[in-house]
C-alpha positions as CSV (number, residue, x, y, z in Angstrom):
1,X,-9.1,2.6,24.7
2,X,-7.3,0.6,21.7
3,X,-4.8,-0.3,24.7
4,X,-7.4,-1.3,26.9
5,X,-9.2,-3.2,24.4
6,X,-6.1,-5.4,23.3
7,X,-5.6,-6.4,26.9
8,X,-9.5,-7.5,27.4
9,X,-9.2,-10.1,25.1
10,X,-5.5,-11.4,26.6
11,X,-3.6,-9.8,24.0
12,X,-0.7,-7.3,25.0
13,X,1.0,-7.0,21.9
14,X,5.3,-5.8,21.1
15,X,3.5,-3.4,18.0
16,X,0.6,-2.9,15.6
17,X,-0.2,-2.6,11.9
18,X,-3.1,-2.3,9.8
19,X,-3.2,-4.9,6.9
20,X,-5.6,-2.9,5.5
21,X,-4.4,0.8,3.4
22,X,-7.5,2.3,3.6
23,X,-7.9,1.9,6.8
24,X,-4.9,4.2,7.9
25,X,-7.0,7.3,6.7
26,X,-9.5,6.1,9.9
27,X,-6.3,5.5,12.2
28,X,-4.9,9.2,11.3
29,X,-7.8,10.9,12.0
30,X,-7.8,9.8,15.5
31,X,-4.0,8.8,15.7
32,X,-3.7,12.1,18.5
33,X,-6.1,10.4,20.4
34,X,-4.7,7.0,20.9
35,X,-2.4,6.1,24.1
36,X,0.0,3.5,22.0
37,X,3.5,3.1,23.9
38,X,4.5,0.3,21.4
39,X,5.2,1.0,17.8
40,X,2.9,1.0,14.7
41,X,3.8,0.2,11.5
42,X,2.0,2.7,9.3
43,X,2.0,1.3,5.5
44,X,1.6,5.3,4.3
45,X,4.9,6.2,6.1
46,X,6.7,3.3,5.6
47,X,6.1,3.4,2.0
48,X,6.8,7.2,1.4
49,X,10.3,6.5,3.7
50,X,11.1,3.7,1.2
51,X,10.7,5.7,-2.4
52,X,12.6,8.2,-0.2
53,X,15.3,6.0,0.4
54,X,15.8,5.0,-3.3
55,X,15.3,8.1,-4.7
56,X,12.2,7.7,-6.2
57,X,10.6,11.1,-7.6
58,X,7.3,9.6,-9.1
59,X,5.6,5.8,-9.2
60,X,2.5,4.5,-10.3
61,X,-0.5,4.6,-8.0
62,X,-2.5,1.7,-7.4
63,X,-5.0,0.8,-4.9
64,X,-8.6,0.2,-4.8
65,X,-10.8,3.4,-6.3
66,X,-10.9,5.0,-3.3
67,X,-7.3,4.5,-2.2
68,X,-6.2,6.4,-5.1
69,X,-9.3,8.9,-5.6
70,X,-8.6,9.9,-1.7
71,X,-5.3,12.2,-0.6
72,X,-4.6,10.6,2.8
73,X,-1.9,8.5,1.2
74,X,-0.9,10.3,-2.4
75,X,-0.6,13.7,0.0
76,X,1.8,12.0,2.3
77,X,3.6,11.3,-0.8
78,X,3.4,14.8,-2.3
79,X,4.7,16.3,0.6
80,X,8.1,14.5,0.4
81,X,8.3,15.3,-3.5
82,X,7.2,12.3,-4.8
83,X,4.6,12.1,-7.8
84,X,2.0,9.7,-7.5
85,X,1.1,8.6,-10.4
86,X,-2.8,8.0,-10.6
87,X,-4.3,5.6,-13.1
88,X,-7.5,6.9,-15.3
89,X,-10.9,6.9,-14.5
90,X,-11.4,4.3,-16.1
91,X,-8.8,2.5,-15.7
92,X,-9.7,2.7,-11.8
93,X,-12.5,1.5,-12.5
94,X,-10.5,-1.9,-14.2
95,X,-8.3,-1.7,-11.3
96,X,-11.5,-2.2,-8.6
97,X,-13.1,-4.3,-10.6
98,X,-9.6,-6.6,-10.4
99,X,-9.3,-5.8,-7.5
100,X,-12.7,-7.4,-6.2
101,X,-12.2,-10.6,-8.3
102,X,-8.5,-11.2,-6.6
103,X,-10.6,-10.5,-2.9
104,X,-12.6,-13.2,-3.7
105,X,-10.3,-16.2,-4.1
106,X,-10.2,-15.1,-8.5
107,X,-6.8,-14.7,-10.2
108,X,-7.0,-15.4,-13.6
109,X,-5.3,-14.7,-16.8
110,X,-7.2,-12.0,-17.8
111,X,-6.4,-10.1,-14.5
112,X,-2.8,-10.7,-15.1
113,X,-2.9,-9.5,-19.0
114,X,-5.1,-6.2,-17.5
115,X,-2.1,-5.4,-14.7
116,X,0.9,-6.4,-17.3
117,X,-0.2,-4.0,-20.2
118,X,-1.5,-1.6,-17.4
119,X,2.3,-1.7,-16.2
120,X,4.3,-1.6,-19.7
121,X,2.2,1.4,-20.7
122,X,3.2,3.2,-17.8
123,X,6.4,2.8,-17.9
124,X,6.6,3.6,-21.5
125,X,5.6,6.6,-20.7
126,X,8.5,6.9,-17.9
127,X,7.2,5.2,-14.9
128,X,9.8,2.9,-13.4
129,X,8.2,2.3,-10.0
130,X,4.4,0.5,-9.3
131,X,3.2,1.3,-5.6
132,X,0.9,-1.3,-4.5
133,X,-1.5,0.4,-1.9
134,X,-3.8,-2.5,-1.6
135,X,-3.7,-6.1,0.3
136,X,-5.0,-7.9,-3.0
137,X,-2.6,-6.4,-6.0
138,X,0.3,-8.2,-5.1
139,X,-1.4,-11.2,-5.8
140,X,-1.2,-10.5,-9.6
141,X,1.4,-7.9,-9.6
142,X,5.1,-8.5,-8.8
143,X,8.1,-8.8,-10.8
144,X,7.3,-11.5,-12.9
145,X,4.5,-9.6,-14.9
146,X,6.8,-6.1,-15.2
147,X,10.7,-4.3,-15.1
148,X,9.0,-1.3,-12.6
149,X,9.8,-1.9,-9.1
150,X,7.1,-2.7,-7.6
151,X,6.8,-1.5,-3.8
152,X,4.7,-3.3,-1.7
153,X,3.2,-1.1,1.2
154,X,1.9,-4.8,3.4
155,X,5.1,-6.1,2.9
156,X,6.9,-2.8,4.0
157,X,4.8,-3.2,7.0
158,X,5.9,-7.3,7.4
159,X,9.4,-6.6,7.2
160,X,9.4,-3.5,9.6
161,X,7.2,-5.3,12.2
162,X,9.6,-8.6,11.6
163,X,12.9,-6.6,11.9
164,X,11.7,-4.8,14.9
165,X,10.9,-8.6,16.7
166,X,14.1,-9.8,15.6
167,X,15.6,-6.9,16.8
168,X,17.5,-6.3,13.7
């Protein structure tokens, strides 16, 4: 059907990704269904195979509230021995409410303050690694506000999708 649909509207693309995290918990539960001969850049896998890589045995989990409240991307993290590290209740609930400002055009100083200290007391406590599960937190978090390494799971999904059309 997906396949189908692409090529109704003229489009018959060289692979797919979701710029959207919560999303992918949709696309896995009907991922079996789908006939997709192309590739698609899943921002779950793609992250897990990255803190994989590096060697990476626990990071910082942020997303909006129901990105990290929800197991269909921590899980996939669990299961390859990686501890996701999941903010508070309430400071989730700091994290959304960020989160929805940054969606709608707002970056301001106080978001940046909220993510900085939100960062330096994780990793005083051991956390070297921030995962950014959401389209909207990289636009106040990156390596100008903290040390962690902060992993990107939209850009993850740029750079495979831009290797694989370069063919590199």
């Amino acid at each position: 059907l997906l396949k189908e649909l692409l090529y109704a509207v003229g489009l018959k693309p060289d692979c797919l990704f979701l710029a959207n995290n919560t999303l992918h918990k949709a696309y896995d539960l009907i991922e079996d269904q789908l006939d997709i001969q192309i590739p698609f850049f899943h921002a779950v896998r793609l992250t897990r195979d990255d803190l994989v890589r590096r060697g990476v045995s626990k990071a910082l989990f942020l997303g909006t509230s129901f990105t990290m409240e929800d197991d269909f991307f921590t899980s996939v993290l669990r299961q390859a021995n990686i501890d996701p590290i999941i903010p508070t209740a309430g400071e989730r609930t700091q994290i959304q409410a960020a989160q929805s400002r940054l969606a709608s055009g707002e970056k301001t100083a106080d978001i940046i303050t909220f993510f900085k200290q939100l960062l330096t007391h994780y990793q005083q406590q051991g956390v070297n690694n921030v995962v950014l599960a959401c389209t909207e937190l990289p636009l106040a978090i990156d390596a100008s506000i903290t040390s962690m390494t902060v992993t990107n799971s939209l850009e993850l999904q740029c750079r495979a999708a831009v290797d694989f059309v370069l063919g590199t």
